[in-house]
C-alpha positions, 0 to 999 in steps of 0.5 A, spaced: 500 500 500 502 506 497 501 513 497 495 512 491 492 506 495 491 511 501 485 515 499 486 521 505 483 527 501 489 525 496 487 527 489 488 521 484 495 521 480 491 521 474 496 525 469 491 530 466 488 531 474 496 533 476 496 538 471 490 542 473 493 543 480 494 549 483 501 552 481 506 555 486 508 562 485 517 562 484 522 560 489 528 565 491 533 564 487 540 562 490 544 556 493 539 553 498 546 550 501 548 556 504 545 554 510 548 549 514 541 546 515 538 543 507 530 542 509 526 540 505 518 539 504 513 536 498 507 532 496 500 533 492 502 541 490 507 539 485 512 544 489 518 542 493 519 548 499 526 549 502 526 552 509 530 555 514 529 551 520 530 556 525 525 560 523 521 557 518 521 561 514 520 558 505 527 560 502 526 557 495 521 554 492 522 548 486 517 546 481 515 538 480 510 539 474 507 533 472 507 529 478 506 529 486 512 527 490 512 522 494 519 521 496 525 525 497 533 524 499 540 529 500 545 526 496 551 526 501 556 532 499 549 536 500 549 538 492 544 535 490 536 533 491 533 526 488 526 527 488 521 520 486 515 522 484 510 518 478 514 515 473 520 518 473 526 521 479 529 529 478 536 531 481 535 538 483 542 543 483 542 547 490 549 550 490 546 555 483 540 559 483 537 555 477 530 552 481 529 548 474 531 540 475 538 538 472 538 531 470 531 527 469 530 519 470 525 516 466 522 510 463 519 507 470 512 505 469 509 507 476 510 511 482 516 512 485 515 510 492 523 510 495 530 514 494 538 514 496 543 514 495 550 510 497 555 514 501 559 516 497 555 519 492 557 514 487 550 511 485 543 511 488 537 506 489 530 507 488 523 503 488 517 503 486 509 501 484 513 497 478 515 491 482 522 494 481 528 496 486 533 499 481 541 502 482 542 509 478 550 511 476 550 518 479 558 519 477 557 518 470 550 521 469 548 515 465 541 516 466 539 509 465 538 503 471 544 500 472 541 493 475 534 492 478 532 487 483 524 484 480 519 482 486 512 479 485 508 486 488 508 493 488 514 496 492 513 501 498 520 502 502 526 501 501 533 503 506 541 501 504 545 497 509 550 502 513 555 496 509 553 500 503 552 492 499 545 490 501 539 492 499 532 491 503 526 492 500 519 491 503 512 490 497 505 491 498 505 483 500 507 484 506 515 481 503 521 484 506 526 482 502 534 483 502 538 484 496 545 482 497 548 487 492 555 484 491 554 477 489 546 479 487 542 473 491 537 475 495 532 473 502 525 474 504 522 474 510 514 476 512 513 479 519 505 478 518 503 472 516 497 476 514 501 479 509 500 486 511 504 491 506 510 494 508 510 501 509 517 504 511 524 500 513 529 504 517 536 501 520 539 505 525 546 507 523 551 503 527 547 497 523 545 494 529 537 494 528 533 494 523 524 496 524 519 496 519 513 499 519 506 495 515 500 497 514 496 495 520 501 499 525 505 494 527 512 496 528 516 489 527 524 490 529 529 485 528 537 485 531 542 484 526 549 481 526 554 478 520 554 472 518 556 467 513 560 472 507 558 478 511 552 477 510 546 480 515 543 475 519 537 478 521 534 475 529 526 478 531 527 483 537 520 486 538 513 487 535 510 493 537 503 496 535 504 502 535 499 505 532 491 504 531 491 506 524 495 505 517 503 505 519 507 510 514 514 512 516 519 508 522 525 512 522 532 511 526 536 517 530 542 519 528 545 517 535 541 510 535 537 511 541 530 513 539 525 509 534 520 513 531 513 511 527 508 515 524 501 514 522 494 516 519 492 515 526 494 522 527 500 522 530 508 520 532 511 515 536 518 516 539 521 509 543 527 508 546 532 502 543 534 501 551 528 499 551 527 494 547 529 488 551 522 490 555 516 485 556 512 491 554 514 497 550 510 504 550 512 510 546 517 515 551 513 521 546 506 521 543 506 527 539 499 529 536 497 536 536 489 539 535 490 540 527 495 534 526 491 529 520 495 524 516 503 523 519 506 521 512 514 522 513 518 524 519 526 527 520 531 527 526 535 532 527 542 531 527 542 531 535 537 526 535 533 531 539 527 534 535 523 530 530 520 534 524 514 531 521 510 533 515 502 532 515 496 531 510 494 538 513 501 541 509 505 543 515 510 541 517 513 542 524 519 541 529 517 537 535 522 537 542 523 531 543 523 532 551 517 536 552 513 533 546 512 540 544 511 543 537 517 548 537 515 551 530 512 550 524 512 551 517 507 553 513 506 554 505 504 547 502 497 548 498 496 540 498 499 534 503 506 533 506 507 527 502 516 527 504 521 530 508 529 531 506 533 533 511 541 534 511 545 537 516 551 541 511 555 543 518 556 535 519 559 533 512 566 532 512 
C-alpha cells in the first residue's frame, strides 16, 4: 500500500488531474546550501519548499510539474536533491540559483515510492509501484538503471545497509526482502503472516537494528549481526503496535537511541532502543497536536533531539523531543506533506 492506495483527501495521480493543480508562485533564487541546515518539504502541490529551520521561514521554492512527490533524499556532499515522484526521479542543483531540475530519470512505469543514495555519492537506489528496486550511476550521469532487483508486488520502502552492499526492500505483500548487492542473491522474510504491506524500513546507523513499519501499525524490529560472507543475519527483537491506524514512516536517530513511527492515526511515536529488551514497550513521546491529520514522513535532527514531521494538513513542524512540544512550524504547502529531506551541511566532512 502506497501513497495512491491511501485515499486521505489525496487527489488521484491521474496525469491530466496533476496538471490542473494549483501552481506555486517562484522560489528565491540562490544556493539553498548556504545554510548549514538543507530542509526540505513536498507532496500533492507539485512544489518542493526549502526552509530555514530556525525560523521557518520558505527560502526557495522548486517546481515538480507533472507529478506529486512522494519521496525525497540529500545526496551526501549536500549538492544535490533526488526527488521520486510518478514515473520518473529529478536531481535538483542547490549550490546555483537555477530552481529548474538538472538531470531527469525516466522510463519507470509507476510511482516512485523510495530514494538514496550510497555514501559516497557514487550511485543511488530507488523503488517503486513497478515491482522494481533499481541502482542509478550518479558519477557518470548515465541516466539509465544500472541493475534492478524484480519482486512479485508493488514496492513501498526501501533503506541501504550502513555496509553500503545490501539492499532491503519491503512490497505491498507484506515481503521484506534483502538484496545482497555484491554477489546479487537475495532473502525474504514476512513479519505478518497476514501479509500486511510494508510501509517504511529504517536501520539505525551503527547497523545494529533494523524496524519496519506495515500497514496495520505494527512496528516489527529485528537485531542484526554478520554472518556467513558478511552477510546480515537478521534475529526478531520486538513487535510493537504502535499505532491504531495505517503505519507510514519508522525512522532511526542519528545517535541510535530513539525509534520513531508515524501514522494516519494522527500522530508520532518516539521509543527508546534501551528499551527494547522490555516485556512491554510504550512510546517515551506521543506527539499529536489539535490540527495534526495524516503523519506521512518524519526527520531527526542531527542531535537526535527534535523530530520534524510533515502532515496531510501541509505543515510541517519541529517537535522537542523532551517536552513533546511543537517548537515551530512551517507553513506554505497548498496540498499534503507527502516527504521530508533533511541534511545537516555543518556535519559533512
Amino acid at each position: 500500500m502506497g501513497h495512491s492506495d491511501i485515499n486521505e483527501d489525496a487527489p488521484k495521480e491521474k496525469e491530466e488531474e496533476l496538471n490542473q493543480q494549483q501552481q506555486q508562485p517562484p522560489g528565491q533564487a540562490g544556493p539553498a546550501v548556504n545554510d548549514e541546515i538543507i530542509l526540505a518539504t513536498a507532496g500533492y502541490d507539485n512544489s518542493i519548499k526549502f526552509w530555514s529551520a530556525h525560523t521557518g521561514v520558505c527560502t526557495r521554492t522548486h517546481q515538480h510539474p507533472d507529478s506529486q512527490v512522494n519521496c525525497m533524499g540529500v545526496t551526501p556532499d549536500g549538492t544535490m536533491l533526488v526527488a521520486g515522484g510518478y514515473q520518473r526521479i529529478r536531481m535538483y542543483d542547490l549550490t546555483s540559483s537555477n530552481l529548474n531540475f538538472v538531470v531527469n530519470y525516466e522510463g519507470i512505469s509507476k510511482n516512485v515510492m523510495a530514494v538514496g543514495c550510497q555514501e559516497d555519492g557514487k550511485w543511488m537506489y530507488s523503488c517503486g509501484e513497478d515491482n522494481c528496486a533499481r541502482i542509478w550511476d550518479l558519477k557518470m550521469r548515465n541516466l539509465s538503471c544500472q541493475r534492478a532487483f524484480q519482486t512479485n508486488a508493488p514496492v513501498n520502502a526501501a533503506c541501504l545497509h550502513p555496509n553500503q552492499q545490501e539492499l532491503i526492500v519491503g512490497d505491498q505483500s507484506g515481503v521484506v526482502h534483502r538484496w545482497n548487492l555484491k554477489n546479487d542473491q537475495s532473502e525474504q522474510w514476512i513479519p505478518d503472516p497476514g501479509h500486511s504491506a510494508i510501509q517504511s524500513i529504517d536501520i539505525d546507523p551503527k547497523g545494529q537494528y533494523m524496524a519496519v513499519v506495515n500497514y496495520k501499525g505494527i512496528c516489527y524490529v529485528w537485531s542484526l549481526k554478520t554472518g556467513d560472507n558478511e552477510a546480515t543475519v537478521l534475529q526478531p527483537k520486538v513487535e510493537i503496535p504502535a499505532h491504531q491506524s495505517y503505519g507510514l514512516s519508522c525512522k532511526f536517530s542519528p545517535d541510535s537511541s530513539l525509534l520513531a513511527t508515524t501514522s494516519a492515526d494522527m500522530s508520532a511515536n518516539i521509543y527508546r532502543i534501551s528499551h527494547f529488551d522490555n516485556s512491554q514497550i510504550s512510546p517515551t513521546q506521543h506527539l499529536t497536536s489539535q490540527n495534526l491529520k495524516w503523519v506521512w514522513d518524519c526527520a531527526f535532527t542531527a542531535d537526535s533531539k527534535y523530530l520534524i514531521t510533515g502532515s496531510s494538513d501541509g505543515v510541517a513542524r519541529l517537535w522537542n523531543l523532551e517536552t513533546g512540544n511543537v517548537q515551530l512550524e512551517y507553513q506554505g504547502h497548498s496540498k499534503a506533506i507527502t516527504c521530508l529531506a533533511f541534511r545537516d551541511v555543518s556535519k559533512i566532512s
